[in-house]
N, C-alpha and C positions, 0 to 999 in steps of 0.2 A: 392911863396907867400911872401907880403912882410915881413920885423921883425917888422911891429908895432904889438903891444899887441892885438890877435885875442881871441876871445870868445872859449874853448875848444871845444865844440860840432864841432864849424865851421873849426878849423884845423883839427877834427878827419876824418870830412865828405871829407876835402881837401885830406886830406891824401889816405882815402878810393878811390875815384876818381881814382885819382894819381896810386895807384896803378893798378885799373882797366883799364886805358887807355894805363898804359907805358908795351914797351916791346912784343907786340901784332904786329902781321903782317900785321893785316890788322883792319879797323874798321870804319863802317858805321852807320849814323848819318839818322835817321829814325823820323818824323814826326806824332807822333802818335793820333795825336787829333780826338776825336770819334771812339774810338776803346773799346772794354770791356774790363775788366779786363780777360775774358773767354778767347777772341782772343789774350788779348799777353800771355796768359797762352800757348795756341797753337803754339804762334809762337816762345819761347822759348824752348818748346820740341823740335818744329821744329830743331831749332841753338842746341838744347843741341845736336844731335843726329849727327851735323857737326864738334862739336868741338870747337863752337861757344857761348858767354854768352850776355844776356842782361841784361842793366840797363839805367833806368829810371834816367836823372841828369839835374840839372838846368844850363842854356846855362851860366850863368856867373863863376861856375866850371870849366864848359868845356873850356870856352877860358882863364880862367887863368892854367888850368893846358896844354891847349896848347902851351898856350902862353910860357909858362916857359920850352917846349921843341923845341922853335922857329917854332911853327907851325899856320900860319894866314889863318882861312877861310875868304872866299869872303863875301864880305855885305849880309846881308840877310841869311845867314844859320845858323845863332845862333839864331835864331827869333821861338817865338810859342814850346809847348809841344816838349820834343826833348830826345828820345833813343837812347842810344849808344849800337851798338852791336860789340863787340871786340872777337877774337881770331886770331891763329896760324896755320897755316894747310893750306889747300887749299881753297885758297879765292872765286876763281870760284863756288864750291859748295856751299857755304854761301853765294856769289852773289845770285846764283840762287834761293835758299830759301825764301832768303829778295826778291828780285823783284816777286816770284809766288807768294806771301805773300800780295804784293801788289797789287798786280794784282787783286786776289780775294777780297780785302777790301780797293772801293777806297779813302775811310775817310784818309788813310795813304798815304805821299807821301815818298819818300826818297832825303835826302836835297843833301847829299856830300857821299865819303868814304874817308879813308884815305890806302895807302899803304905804309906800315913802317911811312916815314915822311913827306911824300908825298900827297898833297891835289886832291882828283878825285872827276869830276861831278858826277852829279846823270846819267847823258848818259854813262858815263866810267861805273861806277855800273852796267848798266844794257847790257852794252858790254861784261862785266867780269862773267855774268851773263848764256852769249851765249855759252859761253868757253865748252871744254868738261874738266870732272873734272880728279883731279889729278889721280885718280886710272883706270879710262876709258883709259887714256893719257899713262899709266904704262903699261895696258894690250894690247894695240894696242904696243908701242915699243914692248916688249916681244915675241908676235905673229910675228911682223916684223922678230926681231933677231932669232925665232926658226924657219920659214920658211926655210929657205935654209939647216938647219940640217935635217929636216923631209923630205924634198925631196931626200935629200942623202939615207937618212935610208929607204925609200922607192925605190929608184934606187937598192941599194944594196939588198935587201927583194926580187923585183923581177927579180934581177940575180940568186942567191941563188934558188929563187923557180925554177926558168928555169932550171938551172942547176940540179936539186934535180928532175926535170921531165922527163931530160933525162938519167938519171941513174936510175930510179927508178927500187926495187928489182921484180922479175917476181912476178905474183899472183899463189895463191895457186893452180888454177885449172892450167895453165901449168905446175907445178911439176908432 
């Protein structure tokens, strides 16, 4: 922001901003014109529950506090009603939230995202979307990596039991 002499409210609101945007791994830029206050209540749960926050900010915030972290959207995406949804964590899942989101309500469109510094279309959004999520991504590695231990451990189980079949102790009726 520049130093001429700003009105308090407007630097606190800048600052707030500012804060909400910086520092965030990922953050998409949501089109909300004809929505209820119901549905973004919904679709807040929705992000709260990935890890993810919305807010509501006027596009000339946005591109000043972009702008002051060298970040230029394309013409036209600072235009009309515009939510910002920012977090950290896995952006695939919070893709996918926002684009189902949209899906079902289509008053809404999705303009851009941002990753880290990074300016992605609304197609990249909805690519990011498709992803499977960080923890789906965790358990499939895992299952990979424990694969070949549990095949060991079962080679070994039915040595052991073969072995343990052929030595077994007589039964009581041939005593």
């Amino acid at each position: 922001m520049s130093n001429q002499k700003k009105r308090p409210e407007v630097v606190a609101i800048y600052k707030e901003v500012s804060e909400f945007l910086t520092g965030k791994e990922f953050s998409f830029l949501l089109n909300f014109g004809g929505l209820t206050v119901a549905k973004m209540s919904e679709l807040r749960r929705a992000l709260a529950e990935k890890g993810a926050a919305l807010m509501v900010i006027k596009n000339t915030f946005i591109a000043k506090v972009a702008a002051d972290q060298g970040i230029t959207f394309p013409e036209g995406v600072l235009t009309g009603p515009t939510a910002v949804i920012t977090g950290n964590g896995d952006i695939a899942d919070a893709a996918k939230t926002v684009v189902d989101f949209v899906k079902k309500n289509e008053q809404c469109t999705v303009k851009a995202g941002l990753m880290e510094k990074n300016v992605i279309s609304d197609a990249e959004v909805k690519t990011l979307s498709e992803l499977i999520s960080l923890a789906a991504q965790q358990a499939r590695l895992l299952g990979t990596l424990q694969a070949p231990a549990s095949k060991m451990a079962r080679v070994l189980q039915a040595k052991i039991d073969q072995e343990g079949e052929g030595s077994a102790p007589a039964s009581a009726d041939a005593q």
